[in-house]
C-alpha positions in Angstrom: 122.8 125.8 104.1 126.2 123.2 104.2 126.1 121.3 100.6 128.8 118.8 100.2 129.2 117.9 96.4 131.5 116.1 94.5 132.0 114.5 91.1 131.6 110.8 90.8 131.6 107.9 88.5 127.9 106.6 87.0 126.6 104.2 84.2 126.0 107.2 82.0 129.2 108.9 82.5 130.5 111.1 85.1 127.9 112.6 87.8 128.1 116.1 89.9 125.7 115.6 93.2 125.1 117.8 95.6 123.3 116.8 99.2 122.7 118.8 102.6 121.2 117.2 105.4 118.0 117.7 103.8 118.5 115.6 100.9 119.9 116.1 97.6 119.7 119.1 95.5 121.8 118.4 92.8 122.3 115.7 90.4 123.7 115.9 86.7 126.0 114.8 84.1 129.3 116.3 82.9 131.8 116.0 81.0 135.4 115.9 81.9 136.2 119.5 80.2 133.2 121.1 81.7 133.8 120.0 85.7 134.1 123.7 86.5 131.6 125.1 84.8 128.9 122.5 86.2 130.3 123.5 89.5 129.9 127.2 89.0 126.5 126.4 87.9 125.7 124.4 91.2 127.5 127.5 93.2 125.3 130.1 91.2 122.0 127.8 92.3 122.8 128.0 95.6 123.7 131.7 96.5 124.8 131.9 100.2 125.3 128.2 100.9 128.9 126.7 102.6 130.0 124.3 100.0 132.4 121.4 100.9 134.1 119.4 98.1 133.4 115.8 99.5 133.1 112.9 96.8 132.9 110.4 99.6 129.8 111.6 101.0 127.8 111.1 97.3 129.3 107.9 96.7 126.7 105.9 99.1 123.7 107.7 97.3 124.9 106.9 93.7 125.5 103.4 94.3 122.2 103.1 96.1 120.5 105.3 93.2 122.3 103.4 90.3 121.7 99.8 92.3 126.1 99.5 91.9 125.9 97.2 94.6 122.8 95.1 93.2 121.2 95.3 96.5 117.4 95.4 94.9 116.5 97.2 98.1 114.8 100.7 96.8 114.6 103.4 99.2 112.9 106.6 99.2 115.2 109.6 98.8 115.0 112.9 100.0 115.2 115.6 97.5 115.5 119.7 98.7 115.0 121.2 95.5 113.6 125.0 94.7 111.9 126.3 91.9 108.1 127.8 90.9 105.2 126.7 92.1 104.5 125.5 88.2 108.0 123.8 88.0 107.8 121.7 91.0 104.2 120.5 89.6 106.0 119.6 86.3 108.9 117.8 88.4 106.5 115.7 90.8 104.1 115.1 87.3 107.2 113.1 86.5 107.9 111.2 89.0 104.5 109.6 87.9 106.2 108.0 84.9 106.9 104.7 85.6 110.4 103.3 84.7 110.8 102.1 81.3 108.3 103.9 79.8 108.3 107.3 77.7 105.4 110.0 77.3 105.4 113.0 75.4 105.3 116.9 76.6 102.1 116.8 76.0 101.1 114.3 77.7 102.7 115.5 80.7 100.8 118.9 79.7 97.3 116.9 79.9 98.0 115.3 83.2 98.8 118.7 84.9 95.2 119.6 84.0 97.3 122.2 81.5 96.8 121.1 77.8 98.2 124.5 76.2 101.1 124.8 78.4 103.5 122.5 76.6 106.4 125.2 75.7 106.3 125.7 80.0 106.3 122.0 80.2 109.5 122.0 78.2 111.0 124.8 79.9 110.8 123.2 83.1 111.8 119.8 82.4 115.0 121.4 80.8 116.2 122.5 83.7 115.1 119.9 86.1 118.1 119.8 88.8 117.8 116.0 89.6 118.9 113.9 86.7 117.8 110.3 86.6 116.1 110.9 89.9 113.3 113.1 88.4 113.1 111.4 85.5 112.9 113.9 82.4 114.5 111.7 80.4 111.7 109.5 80.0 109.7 112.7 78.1 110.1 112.5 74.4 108.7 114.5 71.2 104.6 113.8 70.3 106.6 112.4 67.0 108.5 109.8 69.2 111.8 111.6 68.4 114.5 111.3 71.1 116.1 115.0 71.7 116.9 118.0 73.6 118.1 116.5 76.9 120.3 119.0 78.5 123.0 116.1 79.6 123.3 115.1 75.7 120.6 112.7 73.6 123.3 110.1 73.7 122.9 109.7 76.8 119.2 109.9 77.4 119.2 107.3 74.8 121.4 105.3 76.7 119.3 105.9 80.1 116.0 104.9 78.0 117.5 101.6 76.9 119.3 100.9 80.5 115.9 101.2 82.1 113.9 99.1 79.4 116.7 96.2 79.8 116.4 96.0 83.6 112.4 95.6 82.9 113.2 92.9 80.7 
């Protein structure tokens, strides 16, 4: 498997993407002093793959996934992701959410036909490996609360309200 990655520029901060000819298989948030270690990660996901550091390559998909160039045109992507059979059911439950709106674990629970797995719910959705894309951060508390986003509440706060002012 050849994965070209890089680290690029977004809305909400610095991204780390990873794509193969496939699709993508990696998209999250870092911070500046934690480059390396999000790259290790991405490395450690990937046992066996031939990684080429290309920024150039994920620039095209984050301004088409981010709309930088306001083209209004959505197109589908590809994704290559891996993970259990109950994890990829949580991941394609979210992609049932519909922009700009937030439901709870349990919720996301019920519509898997699972209403007592909610700490497996959690689990998965915390380590979802396409940020934004997959969109966990549209999965809040049952109490409304905004939390626990593995990229940093600040920012799924900041996602939250990007996505409710482009529905406006």
């Amino acid at each position: 498997l050849n994965i070209d990655y890089g680290v690029s520029e977004s809305p909400f901060g610095d991204c780390l993407m990873a794509i193969t000819k496939r699709g993508i298989c990696h998209l999250g948030f870092v911070e500046k002093n934690n480059r390396s270690e999000a790259i290790d990660q991405l490395f450690q996901t990937w046992p066996g793959a031939a990684f080429r550091k290309n920024s150039k390559s994920i620039e095209p998909f984050l301004n088409q996934i981010f709309n930088l160039n306001k083209t209004r045109e959505p197109r589908p992507f590809n994704l290559l992701i891996k993970g259990t059979n109950f994890q990829m059911n949580v991941w394609k439950a979210l992609l049932q959410i519909p922009s700009a709106t937030l439901v709870s674990y349990q919720n996301i629970a019920h519509y898997m036909g699972r209403p007592n797995a909610v700490r497996a719910v959690a689990s998965a959705i915390a380590i979802n490996p396409i940020a934004y894309l997959i969109p966990c951060h549209r999965v809040i508390s049952k109490s409304g609360k905004i939390h626990q986003y593995r990229w940093g509440s600040s920012r799924k706060k900041a996602i939250v309200a990007w996505e409710a002012s482009k529905r406006a």
